[in-house]
N, C-alpha and C positions, 0 to 999 in steps of 0.2 A: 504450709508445705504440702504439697500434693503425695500422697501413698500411694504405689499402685500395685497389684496384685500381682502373682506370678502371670499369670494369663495376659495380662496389661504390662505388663514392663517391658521398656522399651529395646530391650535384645530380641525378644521374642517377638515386634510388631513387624510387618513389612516396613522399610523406608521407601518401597517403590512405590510408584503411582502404577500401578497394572493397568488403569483403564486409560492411560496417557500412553504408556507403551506399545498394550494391542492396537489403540486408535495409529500412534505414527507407524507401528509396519505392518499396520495393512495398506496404509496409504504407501508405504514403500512398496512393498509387493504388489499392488494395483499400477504405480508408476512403472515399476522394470518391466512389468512385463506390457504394460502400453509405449515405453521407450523401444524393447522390444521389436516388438510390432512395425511401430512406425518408421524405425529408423530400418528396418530390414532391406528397401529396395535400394538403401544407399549404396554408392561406392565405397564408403568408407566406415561401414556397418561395426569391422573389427575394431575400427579406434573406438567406438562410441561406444561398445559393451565392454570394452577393456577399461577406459576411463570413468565410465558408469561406475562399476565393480570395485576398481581401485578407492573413488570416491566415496562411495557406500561402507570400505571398512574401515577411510579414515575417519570419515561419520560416527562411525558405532564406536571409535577409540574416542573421538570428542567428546561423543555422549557419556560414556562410564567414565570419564575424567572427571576431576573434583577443581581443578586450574588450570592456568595458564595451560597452552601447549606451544611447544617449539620442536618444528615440523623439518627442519634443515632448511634447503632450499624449495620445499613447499610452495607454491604462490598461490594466490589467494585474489578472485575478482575484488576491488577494491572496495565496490559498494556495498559487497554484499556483509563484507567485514566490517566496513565502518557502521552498517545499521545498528548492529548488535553492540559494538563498543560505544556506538554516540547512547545507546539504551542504558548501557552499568555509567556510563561518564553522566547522564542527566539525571539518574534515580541517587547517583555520591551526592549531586550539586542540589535537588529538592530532599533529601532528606538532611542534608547538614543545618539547610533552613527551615525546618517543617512548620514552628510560627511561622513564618515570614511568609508564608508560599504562594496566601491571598494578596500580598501588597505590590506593588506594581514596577518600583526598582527588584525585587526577585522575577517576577516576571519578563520584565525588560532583561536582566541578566542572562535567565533561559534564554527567551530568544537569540540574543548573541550570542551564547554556546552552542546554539543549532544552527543558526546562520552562516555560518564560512563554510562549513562540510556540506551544507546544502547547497550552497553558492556553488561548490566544487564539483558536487555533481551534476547540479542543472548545467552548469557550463561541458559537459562532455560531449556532447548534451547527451542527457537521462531524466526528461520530465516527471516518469514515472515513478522512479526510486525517489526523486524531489519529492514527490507526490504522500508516499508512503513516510517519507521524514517527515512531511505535515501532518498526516493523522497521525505519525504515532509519539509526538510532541504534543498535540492536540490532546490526545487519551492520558497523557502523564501527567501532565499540566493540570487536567480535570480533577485526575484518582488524588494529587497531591494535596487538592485544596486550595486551588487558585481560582482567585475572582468568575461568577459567571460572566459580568461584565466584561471582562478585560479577555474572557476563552471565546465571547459572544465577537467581541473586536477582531482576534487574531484570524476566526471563522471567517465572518466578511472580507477580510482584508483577501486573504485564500481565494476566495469567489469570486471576486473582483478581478482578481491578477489571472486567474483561467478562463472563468467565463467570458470576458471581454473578447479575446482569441476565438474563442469557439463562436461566438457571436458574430463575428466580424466574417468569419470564415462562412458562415449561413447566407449572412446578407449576400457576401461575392458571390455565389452558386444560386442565390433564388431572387432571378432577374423581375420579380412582380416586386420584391419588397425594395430591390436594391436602390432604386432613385428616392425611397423615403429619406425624408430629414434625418432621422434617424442613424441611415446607410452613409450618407453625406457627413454627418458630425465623426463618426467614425473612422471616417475614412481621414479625416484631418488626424485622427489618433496616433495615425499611423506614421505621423512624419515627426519628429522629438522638435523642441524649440518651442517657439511663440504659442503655436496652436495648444501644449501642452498648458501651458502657463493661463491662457484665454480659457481654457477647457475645469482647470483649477478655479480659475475665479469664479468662475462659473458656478462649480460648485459650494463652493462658500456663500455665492452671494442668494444664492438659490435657499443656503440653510436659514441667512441671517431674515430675507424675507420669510421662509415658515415660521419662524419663531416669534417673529413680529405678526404674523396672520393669529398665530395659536395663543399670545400674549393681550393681544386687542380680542379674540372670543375668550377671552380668559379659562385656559384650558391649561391644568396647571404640569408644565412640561419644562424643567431646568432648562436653562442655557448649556449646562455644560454639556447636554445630551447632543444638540447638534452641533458642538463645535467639535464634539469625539467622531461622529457619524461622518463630518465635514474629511477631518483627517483622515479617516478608516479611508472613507471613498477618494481622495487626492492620492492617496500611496498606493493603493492599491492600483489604479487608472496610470500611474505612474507606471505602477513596475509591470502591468500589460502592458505596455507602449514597449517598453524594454524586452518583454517576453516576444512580444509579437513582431519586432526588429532581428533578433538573434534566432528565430524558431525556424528550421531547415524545411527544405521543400516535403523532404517525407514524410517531415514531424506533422505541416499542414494537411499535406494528404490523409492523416488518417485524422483529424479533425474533421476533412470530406466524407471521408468513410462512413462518419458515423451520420451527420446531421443531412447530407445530400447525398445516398449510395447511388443514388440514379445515374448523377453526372460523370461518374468513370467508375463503370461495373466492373471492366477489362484490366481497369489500375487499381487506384488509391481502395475502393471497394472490393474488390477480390477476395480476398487473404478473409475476409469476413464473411463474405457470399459463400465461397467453399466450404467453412467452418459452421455456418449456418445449414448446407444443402450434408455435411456428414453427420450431425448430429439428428437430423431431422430422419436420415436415411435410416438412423440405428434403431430406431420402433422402440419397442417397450423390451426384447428380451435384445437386440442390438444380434449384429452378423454374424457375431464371434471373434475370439483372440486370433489374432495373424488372418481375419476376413475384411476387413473393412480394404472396399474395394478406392474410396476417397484419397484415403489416406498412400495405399501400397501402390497406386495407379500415377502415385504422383499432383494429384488433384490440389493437394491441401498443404499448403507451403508454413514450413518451422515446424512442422507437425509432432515433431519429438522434442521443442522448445517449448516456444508459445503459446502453441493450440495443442497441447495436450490431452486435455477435455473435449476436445472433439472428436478426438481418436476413444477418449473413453464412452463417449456418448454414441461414435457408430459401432465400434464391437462390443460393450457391455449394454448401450439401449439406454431407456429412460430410468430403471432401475438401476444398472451400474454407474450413472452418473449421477443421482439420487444416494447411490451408497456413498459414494464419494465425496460427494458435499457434506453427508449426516456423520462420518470420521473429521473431517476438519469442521465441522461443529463442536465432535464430541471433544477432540482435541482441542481447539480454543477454550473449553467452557473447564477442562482440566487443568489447565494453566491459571483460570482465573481461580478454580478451587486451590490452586497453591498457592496462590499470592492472595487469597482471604486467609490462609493455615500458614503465611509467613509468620515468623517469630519475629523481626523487627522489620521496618518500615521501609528500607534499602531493598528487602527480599518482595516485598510486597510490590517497590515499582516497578525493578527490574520485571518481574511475570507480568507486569499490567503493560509493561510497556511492548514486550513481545508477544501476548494477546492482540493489541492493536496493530500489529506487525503481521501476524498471522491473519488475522479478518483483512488487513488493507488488501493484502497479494491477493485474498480469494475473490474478495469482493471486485476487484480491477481486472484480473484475472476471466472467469466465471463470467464478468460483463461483458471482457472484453469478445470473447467466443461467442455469445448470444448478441450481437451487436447494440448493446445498450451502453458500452462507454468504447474510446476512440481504443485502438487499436495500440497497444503498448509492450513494447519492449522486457516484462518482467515474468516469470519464470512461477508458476505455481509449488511451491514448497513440498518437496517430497516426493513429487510426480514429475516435473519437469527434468529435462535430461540438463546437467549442467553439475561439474565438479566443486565448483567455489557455495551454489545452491545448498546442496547438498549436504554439504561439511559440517559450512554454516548453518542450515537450519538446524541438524542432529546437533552441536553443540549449543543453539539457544537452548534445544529441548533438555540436553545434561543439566545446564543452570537452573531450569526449570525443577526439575527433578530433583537437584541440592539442594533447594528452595525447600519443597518440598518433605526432603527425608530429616533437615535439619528441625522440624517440626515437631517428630517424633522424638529425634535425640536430644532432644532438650526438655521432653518431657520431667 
């Protein structure tokens, strides 16, 4: 039995995480007042700080809550809710197995626990919220103790089913590569049936020759290695066919965006050119709050959504957007310090799963503004203007934070 001291006894300790606290409201106070900002030349300025505000104190009630909340008629973006609930529903379901977690009917399980809500939202369509369900299934799956193997499979399969899209959308836009074989095999991807199926065999037969090439230099390499690789690659080539049939013209355009800005500066590249010409404008000490002429000039479109970070990068500079990345640093890496100081295994996914939740938005986010990933629909946590955001992220951070204090109280 542990003794503790007057000094150490657990009445006397904090249960808060202070440094998880200061990190989310400075990053709230950094957001309102670049919401602020950006939203001021709107017409409808009052709705936005009214709704802001409103949300911000239902936030701070989810945060100091210890349960459930039931808000009346409240409503709630759907996605942003099911992230956080598919996060406690998958850390019930690997901790109730936590042997099993490595074996591949548990894993096979997970993924159809995450599958239909994902299904749900890529059909809205919402690639990106899809996107962030994948890493943060990814990162759970990992922390639990499942197969590298089998976490190595579900990666690839992921690459497969994006990249192909993205790929396809290059060759269309860069008329040097486009008449390659390459551009030609792809372009049959594109029509579902026969070609699909030719495309399959293809693959297999492709494996079954390596393995017979690697088997005659006797290079000692299992069969069952390419017949996994074989399948990884046939479903995944599958479900980009499907991706690449259902994905909307705007969804493509910022695929353009990213890998060809040349070919439509005026469209599909814009919204990233502008994001790119305000950050760059804001120098090292940035215009100033309520100066960024990008942003209040109308220039820079979603600018209190989306591109948030570029309103902070022209009135706060390379500094204020520097500050801003190293809070949601500090913040992610305080979440992971609770879910190493969880008390049972449940409290440790839960935080490991909304760590990967929190890196996915920054990481998509942060790219998407600097033109290094396509242009996406999802909402920086904490800065971005958006009520269901908001709510939601302060109450992942409460769980966080009961996670957290129960550490203490169970000293």
């Amino acid at each position: 039995m542990i003794t503790l001291t007057r000094a150490e006894s657990p009445g006397l300790r904090s249960r808060m995480d202070w440094m998880l606290a200061a990190a989310a409201l400075g990053l709230c106070t950094i957001g309102t007042l670049a919401i602020l900002s950006a939203a001021s030349p709107l017409p409808y300025y009052g709705r936005v700080v009214q709704t802001h505000f409103v949300a911000l104190a239902v936030g701070v009630l989810a945060f100091g809550h210890r349960s459930w909340l039931r808000l009346g008629h409240v409503t709630f973006q759907p996605t942003a809710m099911a992230c956080i609930c598919m996060v406690l529903v998958l850390a019930s379901f690997l901790d109730k197995r936590a042997n099993k977690a490595h074996t591949m009917p548990v894993f096979l399980l997970a993924g159809a626990l995450v599958a239909p809500i994902a299904l749900l939202i890529l059909k809205q369509p919402d690639l990106s919220s899809t996107l962030v369900f994948f890493v943060m299934t990814l990162a759970m799956l990992f922390c639990a103790g499942a197969s590298v193997s089998h976490l190595a499979c579900l990666a690839g399969y992921g690459a497969v089913t994006l990249g192909l899209p993205v790929l396809w959308t290059l060759l269309s836009y860069r008329p040097e590569i486009a008449a390659s074989p390459v551009a030609a095999f792809l372009a049959g991807l594109t029509h579902p049936g026969l070609r699909l199926l030719l495309a399959m065999a293809g693959i297999f037969a492709a494996a079954a020759l390596l393995w017979r090439v690697c088997a005659l230099a006797r290079v000692p390499i299992h069969w069952i290695y390419f017949v996994t690789a074989s399948l990884v690659l046939a479903a995944g080539l599958a479900s980009a066919v499907v991706v690449n049939l259902q994905m909307k013209v705007y969804q493509r355009s910022r695929f353009v965006a990213m890998v060809a800005p040349e070919a439509d500066s005026q469209g599909a590249a814009y919204n990233v050119n502008q994001a790119l010409v305000a950050i760059g404008s804001g120098g090292l000490a940035g215009k100033g709050i309520f100066q960024g002429t990008q942003s209040h000039l109308g220039f820079l479109p979603e600018r209190h959504t989306d591109f948030i970070f570029a309103v902070v990068g022209e009135e706060m500079g390379f500094w204020g957007a520097c500050g801003v990345v190293l809070l949601y640093l500090l913040l992610i890496w305080r979440v992971v310090s609770a879910a190493r100081l969880a008390r049972d295994r449940y409290g440790f996914l839960v935080c490991c799963g909304i760590a990967a939740m929190f890196a996915a938005h920054l990481l998509i986010n942060v790219g998407m503004c600097l033109g290094l990933f396509p242009v996406a629909g999802i909402p920086l946590p904490l800065l971005s203007y958006g009520g269901s955001s908001l709510v939601v992220t302060l109450w992942a951070l409460g769980i966080v934070v009961n996670v957290y204090s129960r550490h203490y109280a169970f000293l």
